[in-house]
C-alpha positions in Angstrom: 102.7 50.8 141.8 102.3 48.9 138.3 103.1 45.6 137.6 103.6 44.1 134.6 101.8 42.0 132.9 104.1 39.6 130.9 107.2 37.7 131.1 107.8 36.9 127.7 106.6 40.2 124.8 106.0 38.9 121.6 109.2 39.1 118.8 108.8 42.4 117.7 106.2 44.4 120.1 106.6 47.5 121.8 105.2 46.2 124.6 106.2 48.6 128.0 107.9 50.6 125.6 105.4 53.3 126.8 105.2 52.2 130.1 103.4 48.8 131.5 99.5 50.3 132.4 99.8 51.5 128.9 96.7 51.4 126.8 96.8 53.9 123.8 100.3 52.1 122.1 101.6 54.5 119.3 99.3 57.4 120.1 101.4 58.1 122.2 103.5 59.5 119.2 100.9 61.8 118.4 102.6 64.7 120.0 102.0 68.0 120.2 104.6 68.9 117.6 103.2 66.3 115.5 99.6 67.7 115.7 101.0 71.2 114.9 102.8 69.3 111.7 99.3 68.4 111.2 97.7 71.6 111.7 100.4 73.3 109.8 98.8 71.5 106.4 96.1 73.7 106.5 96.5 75.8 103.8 93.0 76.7 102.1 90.3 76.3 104.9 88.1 73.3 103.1 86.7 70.2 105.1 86.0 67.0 103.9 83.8 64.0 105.5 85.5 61.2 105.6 82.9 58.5 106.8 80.1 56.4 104.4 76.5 57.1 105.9 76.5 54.5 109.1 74.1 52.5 107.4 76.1 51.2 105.0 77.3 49.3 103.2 73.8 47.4 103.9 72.1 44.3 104.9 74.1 41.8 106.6 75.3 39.7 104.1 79.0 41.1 104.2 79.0 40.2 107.8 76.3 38.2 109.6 77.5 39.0 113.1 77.7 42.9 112.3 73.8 44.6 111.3 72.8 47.8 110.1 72.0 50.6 112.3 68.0 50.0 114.1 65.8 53.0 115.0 63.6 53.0 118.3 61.1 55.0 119.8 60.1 55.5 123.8 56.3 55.3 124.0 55.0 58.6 125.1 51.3 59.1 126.2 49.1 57.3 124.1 52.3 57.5 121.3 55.6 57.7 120.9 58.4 60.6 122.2 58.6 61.4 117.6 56.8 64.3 116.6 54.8 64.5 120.0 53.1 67.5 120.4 53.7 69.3 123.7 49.9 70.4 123.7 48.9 67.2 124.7 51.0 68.1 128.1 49.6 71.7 128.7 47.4 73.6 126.3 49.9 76.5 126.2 53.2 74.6 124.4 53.1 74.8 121.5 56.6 72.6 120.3 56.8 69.3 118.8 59.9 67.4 119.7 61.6 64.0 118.5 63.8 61.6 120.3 65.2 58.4 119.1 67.5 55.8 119.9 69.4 53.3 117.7 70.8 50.2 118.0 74.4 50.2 116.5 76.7 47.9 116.0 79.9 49.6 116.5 82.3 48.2 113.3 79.1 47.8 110.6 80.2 51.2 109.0 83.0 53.7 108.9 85.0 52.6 112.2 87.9 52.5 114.2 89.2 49.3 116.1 90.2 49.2 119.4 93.5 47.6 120.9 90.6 44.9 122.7 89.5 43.8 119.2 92.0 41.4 118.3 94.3 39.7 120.7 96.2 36.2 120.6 96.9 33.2 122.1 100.2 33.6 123.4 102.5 32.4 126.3 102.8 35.8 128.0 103.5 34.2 131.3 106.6 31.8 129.9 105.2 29.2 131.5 104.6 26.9 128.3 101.0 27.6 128.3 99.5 30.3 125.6 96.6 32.4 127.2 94.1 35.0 126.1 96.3 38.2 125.4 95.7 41.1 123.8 97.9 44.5 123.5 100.6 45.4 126.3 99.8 42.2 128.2 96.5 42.7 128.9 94.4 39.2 129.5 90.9 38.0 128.2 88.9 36.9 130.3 90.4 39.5 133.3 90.7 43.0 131.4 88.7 42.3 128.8 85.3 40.1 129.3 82.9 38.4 127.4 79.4 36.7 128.1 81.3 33.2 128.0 84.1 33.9 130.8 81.9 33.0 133.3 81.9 36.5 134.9 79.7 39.3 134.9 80.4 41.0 131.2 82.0 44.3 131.0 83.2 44.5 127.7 86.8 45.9 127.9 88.1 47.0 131.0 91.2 47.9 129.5 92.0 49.0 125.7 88.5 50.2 125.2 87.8 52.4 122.4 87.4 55.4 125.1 91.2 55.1 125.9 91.8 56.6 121.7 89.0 59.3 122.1 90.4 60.1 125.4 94.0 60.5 123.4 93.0 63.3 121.3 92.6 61.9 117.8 93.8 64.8 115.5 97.3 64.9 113.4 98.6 64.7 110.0 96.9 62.2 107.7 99.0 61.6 104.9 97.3 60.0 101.7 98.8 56.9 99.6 96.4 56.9 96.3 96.5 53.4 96.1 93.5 53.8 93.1 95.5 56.3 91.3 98.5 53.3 90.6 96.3 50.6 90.2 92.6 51.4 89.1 90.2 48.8 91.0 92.1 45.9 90.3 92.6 43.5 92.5 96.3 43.7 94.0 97.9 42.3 97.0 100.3 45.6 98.4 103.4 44.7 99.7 106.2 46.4 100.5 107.5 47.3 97.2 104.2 48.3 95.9 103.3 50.3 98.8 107.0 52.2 98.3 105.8 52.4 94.9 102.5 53.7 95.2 104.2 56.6 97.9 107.0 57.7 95.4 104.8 58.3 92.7 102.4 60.5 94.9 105.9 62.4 96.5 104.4 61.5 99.9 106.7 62.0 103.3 105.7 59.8 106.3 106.6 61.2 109.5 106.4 60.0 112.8 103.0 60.5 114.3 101.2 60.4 110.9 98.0 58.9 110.1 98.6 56.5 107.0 95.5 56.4 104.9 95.3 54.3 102.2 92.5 55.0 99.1 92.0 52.3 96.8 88.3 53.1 95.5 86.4 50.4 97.6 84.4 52.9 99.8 83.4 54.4 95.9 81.7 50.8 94.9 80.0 50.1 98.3 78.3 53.2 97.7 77.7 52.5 94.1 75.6 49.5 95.2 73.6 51.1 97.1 72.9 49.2 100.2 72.8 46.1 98.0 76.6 45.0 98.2 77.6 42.5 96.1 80.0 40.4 98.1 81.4 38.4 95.2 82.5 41.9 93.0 83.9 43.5 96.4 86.0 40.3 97.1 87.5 40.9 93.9 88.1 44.6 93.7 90.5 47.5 94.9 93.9 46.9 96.1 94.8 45.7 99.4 97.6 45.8 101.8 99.4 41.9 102.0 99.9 41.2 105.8 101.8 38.3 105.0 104.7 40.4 103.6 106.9 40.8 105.9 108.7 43.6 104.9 105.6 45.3 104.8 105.5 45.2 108.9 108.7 45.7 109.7 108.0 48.8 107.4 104.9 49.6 109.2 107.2 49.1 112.7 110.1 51.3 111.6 107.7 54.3 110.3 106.2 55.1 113.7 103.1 55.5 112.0 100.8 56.1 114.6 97.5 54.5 112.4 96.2 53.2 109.3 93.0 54.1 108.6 91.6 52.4 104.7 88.7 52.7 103.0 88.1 49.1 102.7 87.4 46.1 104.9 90.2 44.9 107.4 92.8 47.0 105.9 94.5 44.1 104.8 93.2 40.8 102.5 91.0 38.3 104.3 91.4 35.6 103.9 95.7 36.1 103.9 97.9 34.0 102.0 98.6 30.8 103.8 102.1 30.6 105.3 104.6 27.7 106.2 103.9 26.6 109.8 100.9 24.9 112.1 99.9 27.9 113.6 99.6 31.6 112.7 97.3 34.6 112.8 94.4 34.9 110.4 94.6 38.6 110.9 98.6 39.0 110.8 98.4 42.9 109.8 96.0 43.2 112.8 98.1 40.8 114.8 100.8 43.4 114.3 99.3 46.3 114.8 96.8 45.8 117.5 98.3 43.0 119.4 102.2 43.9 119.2 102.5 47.6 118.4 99.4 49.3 119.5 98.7 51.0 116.2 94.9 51.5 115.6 93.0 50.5 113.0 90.4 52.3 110.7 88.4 50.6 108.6 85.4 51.7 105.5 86.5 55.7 105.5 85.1 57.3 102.5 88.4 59.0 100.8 86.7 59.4 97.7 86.4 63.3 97.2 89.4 64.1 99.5 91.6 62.2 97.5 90.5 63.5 94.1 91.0 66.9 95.4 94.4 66.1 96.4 95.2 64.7 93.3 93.9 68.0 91.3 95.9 69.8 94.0 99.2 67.9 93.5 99.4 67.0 97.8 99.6 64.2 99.6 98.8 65.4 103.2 96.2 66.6 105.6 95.2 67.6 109.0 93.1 64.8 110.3 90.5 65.3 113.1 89.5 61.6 114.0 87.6 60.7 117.7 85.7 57.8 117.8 82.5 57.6 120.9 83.6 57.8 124.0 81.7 54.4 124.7 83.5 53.0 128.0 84.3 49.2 127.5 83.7 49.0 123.8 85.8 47.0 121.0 85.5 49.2 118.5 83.2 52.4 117.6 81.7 54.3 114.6 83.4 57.7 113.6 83.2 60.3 111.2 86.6 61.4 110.3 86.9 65.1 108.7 89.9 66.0 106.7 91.1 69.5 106.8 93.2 71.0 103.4 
């Protein structure tokens, strides 16, 4: 028998909406009539990759707590397990084989966030006191914990990134051309902008869909060739204003079921400052993580797919999207391919 986990739900969350253990928020509108929407956009067979090589955009200067991808090697013999030559273990083998490993930090590259990744303090319990809570009720420092909760680490126990790959992560993507309205100019989307931007593509949102937003960024990372210049980036491409709050009641009433951009945090960081003493530095990710459920992707390379959509005068996709079944991660690597 379930229990649940909250008195109070944040003002505007869907929290129980799909029941109180649950941990996959508006995949769950990812139905099999919306993946056969999806499928049904298949029309000429051609595939596009939809993820940067991992080890970009480069360095660590974008984000010092997030590093580019490290290669290791198990010793072997008097070498390594890389190019060791099976000889060496009988005289009649005759293969070489490689093995590697890496170490890989799961949201340095083309990614998708898991509900665990942002959370807020919040009084879930209506007691006057704001605890550690994160999509659906769950609690940091219980379901999802850290090196400094003073338990044994285990990542997240609940809303792990496994919980998506385990949901089936295919559907109808639908493309707003964000770079074909406004170049690589810095602009703050809002609502209006975004309704904009979707009437002059002819683009239809259903429920279910995967919104993806182009706006050229993923383009100028690679142009810089693992040498990002933070100061340009910061000043380039458009970007979705989570501060407008038409915008997320927008994003509520779609039943989108993600938004996957080809840029940092989907939304501008830093946001606009708002009136008030406290308030989310994140609030498009405090609305879609924390209160609705709705994943995140972040750095997808729509480059090519979205030319090719232009040329071909369409808007929409089928979208085949896992990330790694990593148990207990926050987030995880993926390498979207779009299907026309």
């Amino acid at each position: 028998m379930t229990t649940q986990r909250w008195k109070n739900r944040p003002e505007g969350s869907n929290w129980g909406d799909f029941g109180p253990d649950d941990q996959i928020g508006r995949m769950n509108l990812v139905t099999p009539e919306a993946r056969l929407s999806g499928a049904r956009e298949i029309r000429e067979g051609l595939s596009f990759c939809l993820s940067l090589p991992l080890d970009y955009p480069g360095g660590n200067v974008l984000f010092p707590l997030r590093k580019e991808p490290v290669f290791h090697h198990e010793k072997r013999g008097d070498g390594h397990n890389f190019n060791f030559d099976m000889s060496a273990l009988s005289p009649c083998y005759c293969d070489v084989v490689s093995d590697d490993a890496v170490t890989l930090y799961t949201q340095y590259s083309t990614q998708w966030d898991a509900l665990a990744h942002v959370g807020m303090r919040f009084d879930a319990d209506g007691d006057g006191e704001a605890e550690k809570v994160y999509y659906n009720g769950y609690r940091g420092g219980e379901d999802i914990v850290g090196p400094d909760d003073g338990g044994r680490p285990n990542g997240a126990a609940a809303l792990g990134i496994e919980n998506l790959a385990a949901s089936g992560v295919q559907g109808r993507g639908v493309m707003v051309d964000l770079e074909r309205s406004h170049g690589r100019d810095r602009v703050l989307i809002d609502y209006d902008a975004l309704m904009k931007a979707m009437d002059g593509n002819d683009t239809d949102i259903a429920e279910g869909d995967f919104l993806c937003l182009n706006t050229g960024f993923a383009d100028l990372v690679l142009s810089m060739k693992k040498q990002p210049d933070g100061e340009v980036l910061g000043k380039s491409c458009a970007v979705l204003d989570g501060r407008d709050t038409r915008l997320l009641n927008w994003i509520t009433d779609s039943g989108i079921a993600a938004i996957c951009a080809d840029n940092f945090a989907v939304e501008a960081y830093p946001a606009r400052t708002p009136e008030g003493e406290r308030f989310p530095a994140l609030p498009l990710h405090n609305h879609c993580l924390f209160k609705l459920g709705i994943h995140l992707g972040e750095l997808w390379n729509f480059s090519e797919l979205a030319r090719w959509l232009r040329e071909n005068g369409r808007s929409a996709f089928f979208l085949t999207a896992p990330p790694l079944r990593l148990p207990g991660s926050v987030g995880s690597p993926v390498t979207p391919v779009a299907t026309v």
